[in-house]
N, CA and C atoms as an extended XYZ file, in Angstrom:
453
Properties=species:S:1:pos:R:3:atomname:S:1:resname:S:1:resid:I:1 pbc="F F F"
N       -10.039        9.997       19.634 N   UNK     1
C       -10.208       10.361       18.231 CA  UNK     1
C        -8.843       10.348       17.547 C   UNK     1
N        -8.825       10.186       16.213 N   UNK     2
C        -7.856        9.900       15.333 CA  UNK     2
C        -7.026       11.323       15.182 C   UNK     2
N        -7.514       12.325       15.314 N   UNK     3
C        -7.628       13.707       15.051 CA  UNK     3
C        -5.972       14.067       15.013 C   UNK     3
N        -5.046       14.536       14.636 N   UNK     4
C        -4.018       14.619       14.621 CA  UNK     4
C        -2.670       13.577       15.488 C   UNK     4
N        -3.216       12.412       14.915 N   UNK     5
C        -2.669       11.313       15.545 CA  UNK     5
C        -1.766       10.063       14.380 C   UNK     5
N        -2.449       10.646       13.370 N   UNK     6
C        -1.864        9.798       12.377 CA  UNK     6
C        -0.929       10.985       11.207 C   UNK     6
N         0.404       11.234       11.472 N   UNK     7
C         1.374       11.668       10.452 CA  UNK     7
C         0.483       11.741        9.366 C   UNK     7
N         0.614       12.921        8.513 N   UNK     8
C        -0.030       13.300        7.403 CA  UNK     8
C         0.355       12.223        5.866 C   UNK     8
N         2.086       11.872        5.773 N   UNK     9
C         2.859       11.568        4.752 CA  UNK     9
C         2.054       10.225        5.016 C   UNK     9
N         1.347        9.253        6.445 N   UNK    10
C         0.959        8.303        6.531 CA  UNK    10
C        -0.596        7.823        5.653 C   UNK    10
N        -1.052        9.430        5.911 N   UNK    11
C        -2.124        9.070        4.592 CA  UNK    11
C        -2.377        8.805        3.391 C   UNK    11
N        -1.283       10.074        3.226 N   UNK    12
C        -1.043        9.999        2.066 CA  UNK    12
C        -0.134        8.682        1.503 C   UNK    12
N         1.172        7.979        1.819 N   UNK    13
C         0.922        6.475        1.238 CA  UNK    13
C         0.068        5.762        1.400 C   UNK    13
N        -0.906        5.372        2.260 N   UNK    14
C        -2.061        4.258        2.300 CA  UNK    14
C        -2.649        4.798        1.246 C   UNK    14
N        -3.229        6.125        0.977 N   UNK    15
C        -4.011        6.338       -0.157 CA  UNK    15
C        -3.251        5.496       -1.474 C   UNK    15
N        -1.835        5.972       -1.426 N   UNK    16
C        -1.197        5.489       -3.063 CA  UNK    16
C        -1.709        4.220       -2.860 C   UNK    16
N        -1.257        3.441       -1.797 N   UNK    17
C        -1.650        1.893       -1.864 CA  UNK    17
C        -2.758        1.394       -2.067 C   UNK    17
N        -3.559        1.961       -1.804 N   UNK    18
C        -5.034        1.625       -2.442 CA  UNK    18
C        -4.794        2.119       -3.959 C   UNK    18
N        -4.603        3.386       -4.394 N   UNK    19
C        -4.774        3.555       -5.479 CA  UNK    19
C        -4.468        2.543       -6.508 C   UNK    19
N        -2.882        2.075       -6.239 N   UNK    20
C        -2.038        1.161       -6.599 CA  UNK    20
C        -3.128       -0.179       -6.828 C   UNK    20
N        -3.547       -0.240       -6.131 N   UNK    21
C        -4.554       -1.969       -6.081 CA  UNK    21
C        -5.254       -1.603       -6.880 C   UNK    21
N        -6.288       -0.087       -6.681 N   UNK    22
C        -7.084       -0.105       -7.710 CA  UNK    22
C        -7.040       -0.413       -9.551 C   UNK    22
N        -5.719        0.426       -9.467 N   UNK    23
C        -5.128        0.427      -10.937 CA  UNK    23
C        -5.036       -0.729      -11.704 C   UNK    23
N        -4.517       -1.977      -10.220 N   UNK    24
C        -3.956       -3.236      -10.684 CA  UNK    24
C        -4.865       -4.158      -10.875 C   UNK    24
N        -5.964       -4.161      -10.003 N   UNK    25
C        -7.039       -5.308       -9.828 CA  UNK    25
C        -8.758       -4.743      -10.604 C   UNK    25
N        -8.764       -3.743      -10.057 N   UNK    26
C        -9.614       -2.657      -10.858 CA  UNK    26
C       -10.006       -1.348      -11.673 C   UNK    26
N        -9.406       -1.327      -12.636 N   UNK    27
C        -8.796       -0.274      -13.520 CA  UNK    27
C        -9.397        0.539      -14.437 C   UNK    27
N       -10.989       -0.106      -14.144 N   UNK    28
C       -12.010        1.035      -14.831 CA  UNK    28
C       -11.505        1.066      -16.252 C   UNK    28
N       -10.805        2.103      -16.592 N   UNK    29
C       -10.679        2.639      -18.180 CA  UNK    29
C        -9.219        2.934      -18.047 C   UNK    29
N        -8.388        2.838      -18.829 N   UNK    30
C        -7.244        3.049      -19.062 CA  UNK    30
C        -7.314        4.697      -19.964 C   UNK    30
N        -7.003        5.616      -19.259 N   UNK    31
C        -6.807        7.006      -19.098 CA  UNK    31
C        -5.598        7.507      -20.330 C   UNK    31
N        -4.341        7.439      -19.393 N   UNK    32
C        -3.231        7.703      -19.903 CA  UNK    32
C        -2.411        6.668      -20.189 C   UNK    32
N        -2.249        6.308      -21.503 N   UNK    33
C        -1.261        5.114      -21.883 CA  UNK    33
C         0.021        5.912      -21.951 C   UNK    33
N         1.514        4.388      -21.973 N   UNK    34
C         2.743        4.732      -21.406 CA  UNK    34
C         2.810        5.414      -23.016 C   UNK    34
N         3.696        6.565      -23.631 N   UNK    35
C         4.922        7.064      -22.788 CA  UNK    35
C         4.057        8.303      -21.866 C   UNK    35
N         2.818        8.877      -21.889 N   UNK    36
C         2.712        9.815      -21.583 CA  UNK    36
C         2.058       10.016      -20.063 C   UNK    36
N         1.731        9.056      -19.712 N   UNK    37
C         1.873        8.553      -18.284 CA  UNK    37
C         3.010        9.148      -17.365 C   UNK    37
N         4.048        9.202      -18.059 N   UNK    38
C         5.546        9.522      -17.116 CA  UNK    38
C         5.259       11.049      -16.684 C   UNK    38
N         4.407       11.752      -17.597 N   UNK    39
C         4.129       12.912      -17.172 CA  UNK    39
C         4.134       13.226      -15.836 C   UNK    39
N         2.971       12.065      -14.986 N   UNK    40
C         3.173       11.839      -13.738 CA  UNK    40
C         3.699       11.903      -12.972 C   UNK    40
N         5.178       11.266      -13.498 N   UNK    41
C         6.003       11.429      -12.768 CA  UNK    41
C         6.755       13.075      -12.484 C   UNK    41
N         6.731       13.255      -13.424 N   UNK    42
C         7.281       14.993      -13.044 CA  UNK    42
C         6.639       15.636      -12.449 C   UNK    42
N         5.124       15.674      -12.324 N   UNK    43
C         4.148       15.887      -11.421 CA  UNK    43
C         4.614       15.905      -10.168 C   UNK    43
N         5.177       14.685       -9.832 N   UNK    44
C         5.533       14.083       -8.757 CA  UNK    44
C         7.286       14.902       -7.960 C   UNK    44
N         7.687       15.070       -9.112 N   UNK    45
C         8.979       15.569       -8.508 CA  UNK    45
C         8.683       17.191       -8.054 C   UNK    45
N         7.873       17.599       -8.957 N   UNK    46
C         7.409       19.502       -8.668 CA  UNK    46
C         6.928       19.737       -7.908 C   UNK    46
N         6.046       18.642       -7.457 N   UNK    47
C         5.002       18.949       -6.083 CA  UNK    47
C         5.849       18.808       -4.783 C   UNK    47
N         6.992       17.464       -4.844 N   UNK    48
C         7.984       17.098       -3.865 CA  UNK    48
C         9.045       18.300       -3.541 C   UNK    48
N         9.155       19.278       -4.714 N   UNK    49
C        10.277       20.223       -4.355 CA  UNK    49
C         9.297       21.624       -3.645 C   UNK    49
N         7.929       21.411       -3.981 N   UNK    50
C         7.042       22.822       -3.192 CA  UNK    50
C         6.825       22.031       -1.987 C   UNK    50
N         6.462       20.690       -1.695 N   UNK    51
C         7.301       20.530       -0.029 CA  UNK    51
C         8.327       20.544        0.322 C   UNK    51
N         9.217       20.574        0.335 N   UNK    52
C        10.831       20.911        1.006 CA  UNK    52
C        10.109       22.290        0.451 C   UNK    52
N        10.417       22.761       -0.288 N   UNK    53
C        10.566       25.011       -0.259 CA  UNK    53
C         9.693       25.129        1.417 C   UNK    53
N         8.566       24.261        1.144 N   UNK    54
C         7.250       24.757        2.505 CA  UNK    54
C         8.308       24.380        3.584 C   UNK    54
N         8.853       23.141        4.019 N   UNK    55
C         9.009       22.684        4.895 CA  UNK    55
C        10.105       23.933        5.510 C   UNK    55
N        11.332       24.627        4.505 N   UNK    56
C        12.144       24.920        4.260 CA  UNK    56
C        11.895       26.278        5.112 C   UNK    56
N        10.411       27.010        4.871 N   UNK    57
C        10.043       28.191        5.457 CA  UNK    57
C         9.952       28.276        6.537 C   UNK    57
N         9.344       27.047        7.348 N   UNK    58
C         9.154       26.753        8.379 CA  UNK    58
C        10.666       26.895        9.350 C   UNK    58
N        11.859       25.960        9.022 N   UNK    59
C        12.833       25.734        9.258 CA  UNK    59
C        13.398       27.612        9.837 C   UNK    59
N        12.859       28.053        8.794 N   UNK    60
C        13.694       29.719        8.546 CA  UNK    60
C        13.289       30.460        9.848 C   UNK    60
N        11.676       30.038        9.926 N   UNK    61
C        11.220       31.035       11.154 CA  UNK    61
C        11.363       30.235       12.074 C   UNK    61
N        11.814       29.508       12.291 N   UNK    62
C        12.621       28.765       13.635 CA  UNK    62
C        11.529       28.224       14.341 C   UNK    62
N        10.482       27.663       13.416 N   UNK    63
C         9.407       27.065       13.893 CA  UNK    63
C         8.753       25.843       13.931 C   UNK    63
N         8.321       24.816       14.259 N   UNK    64
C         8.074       23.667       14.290 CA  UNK    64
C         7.257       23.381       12.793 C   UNK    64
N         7.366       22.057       12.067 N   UNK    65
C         6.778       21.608       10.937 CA  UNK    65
C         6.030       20.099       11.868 C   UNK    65
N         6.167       20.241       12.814 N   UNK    66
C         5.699       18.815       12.790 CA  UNK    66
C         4.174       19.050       13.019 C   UNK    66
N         3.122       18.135       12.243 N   UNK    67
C         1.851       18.101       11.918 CA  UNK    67
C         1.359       18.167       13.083 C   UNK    67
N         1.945       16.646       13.684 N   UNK    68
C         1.162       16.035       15.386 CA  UNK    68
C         1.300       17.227       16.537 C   UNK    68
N         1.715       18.162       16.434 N   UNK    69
C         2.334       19.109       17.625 CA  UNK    69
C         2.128       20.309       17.217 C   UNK    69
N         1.085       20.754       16.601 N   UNK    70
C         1.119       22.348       16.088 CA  UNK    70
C         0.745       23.359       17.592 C   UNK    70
N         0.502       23.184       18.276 N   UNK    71
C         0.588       23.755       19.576 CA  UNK    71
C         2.124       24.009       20.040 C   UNK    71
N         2.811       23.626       19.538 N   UNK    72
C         4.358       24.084       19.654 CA  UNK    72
C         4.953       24.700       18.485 C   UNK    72
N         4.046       25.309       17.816 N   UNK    73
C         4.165       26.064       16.789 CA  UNK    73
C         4.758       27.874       17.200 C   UNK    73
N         5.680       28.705       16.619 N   UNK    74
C         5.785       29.720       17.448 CA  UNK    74
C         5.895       31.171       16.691 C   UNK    74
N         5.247       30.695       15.392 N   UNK    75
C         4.985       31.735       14.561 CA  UNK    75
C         4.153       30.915       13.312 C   UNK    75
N         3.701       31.922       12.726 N   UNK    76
C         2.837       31.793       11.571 CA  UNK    76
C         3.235       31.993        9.981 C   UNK    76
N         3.767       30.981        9.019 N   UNK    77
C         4.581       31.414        7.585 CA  UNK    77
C         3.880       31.708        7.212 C   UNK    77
N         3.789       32.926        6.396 N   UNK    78
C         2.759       33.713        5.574 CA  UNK    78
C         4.009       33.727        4.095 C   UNK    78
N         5.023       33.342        3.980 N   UNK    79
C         5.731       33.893        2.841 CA  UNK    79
C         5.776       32.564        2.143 C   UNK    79
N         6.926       32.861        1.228 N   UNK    80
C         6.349       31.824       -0.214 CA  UNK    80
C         4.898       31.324       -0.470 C   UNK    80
N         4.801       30.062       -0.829 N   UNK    81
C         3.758       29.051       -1.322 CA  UNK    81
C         2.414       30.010        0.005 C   UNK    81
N         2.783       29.429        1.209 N   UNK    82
C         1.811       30.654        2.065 CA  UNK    82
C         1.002       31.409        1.718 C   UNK    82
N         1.660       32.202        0.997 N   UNK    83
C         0.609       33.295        0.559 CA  UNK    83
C        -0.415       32.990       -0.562 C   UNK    83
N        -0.363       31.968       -1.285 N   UNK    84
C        -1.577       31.239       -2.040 CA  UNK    84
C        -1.999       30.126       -1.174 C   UNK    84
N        -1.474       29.426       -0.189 N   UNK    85
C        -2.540       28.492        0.208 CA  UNK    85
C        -2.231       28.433        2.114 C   UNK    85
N        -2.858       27.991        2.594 N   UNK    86
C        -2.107       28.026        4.374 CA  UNK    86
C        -2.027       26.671        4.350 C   UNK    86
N        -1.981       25.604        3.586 N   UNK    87
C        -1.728       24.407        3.511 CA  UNK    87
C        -0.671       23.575        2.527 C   UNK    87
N        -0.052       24.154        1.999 N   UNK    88
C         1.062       24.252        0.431 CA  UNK    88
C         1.508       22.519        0.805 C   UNK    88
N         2.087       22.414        1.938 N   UNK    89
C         2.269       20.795        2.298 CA  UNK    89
C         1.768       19.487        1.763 C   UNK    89
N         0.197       20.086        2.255 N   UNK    90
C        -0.618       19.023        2.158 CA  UNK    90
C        -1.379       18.646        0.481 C   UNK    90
N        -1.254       20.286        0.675 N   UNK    91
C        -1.439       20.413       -1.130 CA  UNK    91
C        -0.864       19.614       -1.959 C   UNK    91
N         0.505       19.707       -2.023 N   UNK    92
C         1.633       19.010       -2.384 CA  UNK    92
C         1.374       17.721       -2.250 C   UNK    92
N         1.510       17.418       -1.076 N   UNK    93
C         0.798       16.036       -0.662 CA  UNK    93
C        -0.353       15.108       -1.968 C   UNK    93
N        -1.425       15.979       -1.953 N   UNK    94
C        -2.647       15.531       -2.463 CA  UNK    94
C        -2.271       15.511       -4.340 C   UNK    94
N        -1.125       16.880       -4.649 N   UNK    95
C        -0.678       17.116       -5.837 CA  UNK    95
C         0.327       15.833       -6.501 C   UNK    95
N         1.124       15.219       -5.348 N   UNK    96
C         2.123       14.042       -5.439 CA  UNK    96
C         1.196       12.716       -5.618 C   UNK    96
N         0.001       12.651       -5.178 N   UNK    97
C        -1.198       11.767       -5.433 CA  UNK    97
C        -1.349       11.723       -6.691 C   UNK    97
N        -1.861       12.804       -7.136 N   UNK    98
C        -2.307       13.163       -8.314 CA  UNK    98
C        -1.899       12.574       -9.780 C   UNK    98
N        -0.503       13.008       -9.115 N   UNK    99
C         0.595       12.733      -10.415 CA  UNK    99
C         0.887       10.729      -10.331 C   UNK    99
N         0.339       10.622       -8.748 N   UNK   100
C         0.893        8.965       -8.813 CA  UNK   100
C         0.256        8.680      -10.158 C   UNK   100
N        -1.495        8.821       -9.758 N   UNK   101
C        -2.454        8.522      -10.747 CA  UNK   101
C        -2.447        8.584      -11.939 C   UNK   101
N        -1.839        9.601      -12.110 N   UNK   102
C        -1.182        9.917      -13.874 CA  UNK   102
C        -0.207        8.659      -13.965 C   UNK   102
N         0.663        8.443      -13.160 N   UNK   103
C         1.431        7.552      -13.427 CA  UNK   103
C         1.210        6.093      -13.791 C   UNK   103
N         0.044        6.446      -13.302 N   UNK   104
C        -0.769        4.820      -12.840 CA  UNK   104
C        -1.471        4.914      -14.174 C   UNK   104
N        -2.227        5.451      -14.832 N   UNK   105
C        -3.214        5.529      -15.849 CA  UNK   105
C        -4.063        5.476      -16.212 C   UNK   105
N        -4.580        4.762      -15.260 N   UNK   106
C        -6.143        4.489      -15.191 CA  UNK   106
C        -7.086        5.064      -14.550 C   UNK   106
N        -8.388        5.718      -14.415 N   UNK   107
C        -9.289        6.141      -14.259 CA  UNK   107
C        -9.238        5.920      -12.186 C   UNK   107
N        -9.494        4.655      -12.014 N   UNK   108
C        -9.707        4.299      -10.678 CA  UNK   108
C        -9.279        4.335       -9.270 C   UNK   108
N        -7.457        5.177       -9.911 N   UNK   109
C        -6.903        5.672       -8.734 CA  UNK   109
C        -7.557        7.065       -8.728 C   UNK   109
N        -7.898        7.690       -9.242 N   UNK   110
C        -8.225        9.293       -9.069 CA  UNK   110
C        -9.471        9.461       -8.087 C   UNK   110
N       -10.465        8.423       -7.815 N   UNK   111
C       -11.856        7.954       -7.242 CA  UNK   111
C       -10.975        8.092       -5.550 C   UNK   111
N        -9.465        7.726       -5.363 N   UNK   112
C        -9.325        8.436       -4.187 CA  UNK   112
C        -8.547       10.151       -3.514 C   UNK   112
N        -8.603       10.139       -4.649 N   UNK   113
C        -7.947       11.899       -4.170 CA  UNK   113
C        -8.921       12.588       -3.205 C   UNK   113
N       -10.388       12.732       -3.330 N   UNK   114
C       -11.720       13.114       -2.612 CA  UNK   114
C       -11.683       12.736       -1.244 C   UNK   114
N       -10.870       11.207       -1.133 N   UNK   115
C       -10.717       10.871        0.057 CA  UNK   115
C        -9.317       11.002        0.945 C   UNK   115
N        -8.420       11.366        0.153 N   UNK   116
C        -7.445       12.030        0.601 CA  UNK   116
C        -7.516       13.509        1.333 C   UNK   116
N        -8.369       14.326        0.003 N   UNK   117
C        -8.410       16.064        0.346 CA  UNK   117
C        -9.759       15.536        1.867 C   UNK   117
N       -10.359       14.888        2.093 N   UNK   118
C       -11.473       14.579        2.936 CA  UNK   118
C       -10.586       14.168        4.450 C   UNK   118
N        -9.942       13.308        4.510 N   UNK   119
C        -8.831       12.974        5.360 CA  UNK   119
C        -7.930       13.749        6.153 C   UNK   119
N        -6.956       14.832        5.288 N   UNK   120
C        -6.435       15.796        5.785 CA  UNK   120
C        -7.349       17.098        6.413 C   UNK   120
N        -8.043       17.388        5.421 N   UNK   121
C        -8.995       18.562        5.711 CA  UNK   121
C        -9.698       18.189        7.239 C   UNK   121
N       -10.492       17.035        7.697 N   UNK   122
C       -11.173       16.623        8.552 CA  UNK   122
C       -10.059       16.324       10.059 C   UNK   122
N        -9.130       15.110       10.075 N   UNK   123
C        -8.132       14.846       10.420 CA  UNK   123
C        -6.732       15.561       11.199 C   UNK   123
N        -6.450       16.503       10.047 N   UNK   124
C        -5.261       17.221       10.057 CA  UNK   124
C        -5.518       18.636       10.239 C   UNK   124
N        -6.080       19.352        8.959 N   UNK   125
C        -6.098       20.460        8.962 CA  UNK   125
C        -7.346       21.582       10.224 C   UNK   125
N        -8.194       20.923       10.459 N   UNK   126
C        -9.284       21.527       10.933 CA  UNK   126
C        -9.008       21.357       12.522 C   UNK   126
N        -8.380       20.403       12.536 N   UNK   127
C        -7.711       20.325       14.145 CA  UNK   127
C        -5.959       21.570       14.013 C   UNK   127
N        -5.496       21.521       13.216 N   UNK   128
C        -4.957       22.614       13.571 CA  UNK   128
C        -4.871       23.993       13.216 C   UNK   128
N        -6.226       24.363       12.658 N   UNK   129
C        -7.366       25.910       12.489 CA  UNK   129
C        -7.443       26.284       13.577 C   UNK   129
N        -8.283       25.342       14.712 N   UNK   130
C        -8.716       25.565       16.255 CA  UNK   130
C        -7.304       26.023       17.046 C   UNK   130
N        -6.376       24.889       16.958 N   UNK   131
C        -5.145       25.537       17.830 CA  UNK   131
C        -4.422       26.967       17.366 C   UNK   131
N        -4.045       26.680       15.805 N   UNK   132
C        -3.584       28.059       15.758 CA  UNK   132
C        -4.552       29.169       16.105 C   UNK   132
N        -5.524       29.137       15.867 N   UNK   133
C        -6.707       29.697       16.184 CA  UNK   133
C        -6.432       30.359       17.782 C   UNK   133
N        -7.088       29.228       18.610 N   UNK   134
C        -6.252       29.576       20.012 CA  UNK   134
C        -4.935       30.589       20.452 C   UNK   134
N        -4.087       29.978       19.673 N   UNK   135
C        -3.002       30.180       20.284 CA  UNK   135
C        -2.421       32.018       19.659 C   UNK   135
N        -2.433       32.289       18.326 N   UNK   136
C        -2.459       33.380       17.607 CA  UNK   136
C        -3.526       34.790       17.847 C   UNK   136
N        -4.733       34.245       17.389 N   UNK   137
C        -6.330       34.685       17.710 CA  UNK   137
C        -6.155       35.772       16.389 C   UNK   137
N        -6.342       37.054       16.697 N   UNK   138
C        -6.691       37.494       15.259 CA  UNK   138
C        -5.356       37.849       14.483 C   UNK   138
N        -4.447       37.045       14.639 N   UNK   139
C        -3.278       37.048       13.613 CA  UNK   139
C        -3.430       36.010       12.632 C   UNK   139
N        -3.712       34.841       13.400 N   UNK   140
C        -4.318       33.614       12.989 CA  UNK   140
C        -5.841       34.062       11.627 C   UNK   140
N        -6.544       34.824       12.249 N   UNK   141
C        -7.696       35.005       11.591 CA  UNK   141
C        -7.389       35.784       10.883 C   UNK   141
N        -6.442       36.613       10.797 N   UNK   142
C        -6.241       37.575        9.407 CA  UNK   142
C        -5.641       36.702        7.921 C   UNK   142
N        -4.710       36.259        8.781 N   UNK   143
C        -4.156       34.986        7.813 CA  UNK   143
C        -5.501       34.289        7.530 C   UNK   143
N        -6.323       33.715        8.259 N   UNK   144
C        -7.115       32.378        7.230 CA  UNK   144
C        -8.156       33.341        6.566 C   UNK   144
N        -8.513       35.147        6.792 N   UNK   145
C        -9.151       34.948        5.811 CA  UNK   145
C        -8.977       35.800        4.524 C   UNK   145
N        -6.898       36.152        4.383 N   UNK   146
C        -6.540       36.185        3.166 CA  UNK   146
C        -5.995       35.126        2.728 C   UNK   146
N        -6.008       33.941        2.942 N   UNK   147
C        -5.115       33.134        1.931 CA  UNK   147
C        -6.312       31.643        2.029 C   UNK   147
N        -6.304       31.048        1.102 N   UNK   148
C        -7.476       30.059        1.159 CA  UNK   148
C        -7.080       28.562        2.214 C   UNK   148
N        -7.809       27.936        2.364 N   UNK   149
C        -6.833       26.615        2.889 CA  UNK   149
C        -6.486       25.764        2.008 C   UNK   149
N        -7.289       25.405        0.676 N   UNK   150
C        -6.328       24.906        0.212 CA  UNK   150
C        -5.228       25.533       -1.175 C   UNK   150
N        -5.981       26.100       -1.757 N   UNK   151
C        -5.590       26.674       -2.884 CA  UNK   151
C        -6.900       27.889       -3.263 C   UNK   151
């Protein structure tokens, strides 16, 4: 199974790249015309700086960020972004999408965000619920059921 085998940042560009085609070859309705499109882009830089802060927390508690290996995980961030989502990363992730689409303008990249939040959630996140799960037990479970998974 695919199940925590494919880098998260890996989905998330194939998604842009589709989006990207969509915009270009099939573009539905033109949404946001340029200048206000660029909006997007700042989208893009705000969501990029709440990953590094996330990644940043991780770093602090002297704990592993890497997606593929959460079983070598050796504590649980509950602070910053944390405490509104147990996924702020991926969030970010799906939020840096978001803003591509803005960037992009058209209607037909947004038709994959569903399959992005579907991807990680299935893929990424739900395979590492079970381990932390495992490995924590009701520290783990106190955490998932004050803070949401995604937002």
């Amino acid at each position: 199974m695919l199940q925590l085998k494919i880098p998260p940042p890996v989905y998330a560009i194939s998604i842009a790249i589709i989006m990207w085609l969509l915009s270009k070859y099939i573009p539905i309705v033109e949404l946001i015309q340029s200048p206000w499109n660029k909006i997007g882009l700042g989208i893009i830089i705000i969501a990029a700086c709440f990953d590094v802060w996330s990644l940043f927390l991780f770093l602090k508690k002297h704990t592993t960020p890497n997606p593929m290996k959460p079983e070598n995980t050796t504590g649980i961030v509950t602070k910053g972004l944390y405490q509104y989502s147990r996924n702020p990363m991926y969030l970010g992730l799906l939020i840096i999408l978001f803003g591509f689409g803005i960037w992009l303008g058209s209607l037909s990249p947004f038709l994959m965000l569903p399959m992005f939040y579907w991807l990680i959630t299935e893929m990424q996140i739900k395979p590492e619920e079970r381990m932390l799960e495992q490995k924590f037990g009701k520290e783990y479970l106190d955490f998932k059921n004050r803070v949401r998974r995604w937002l």
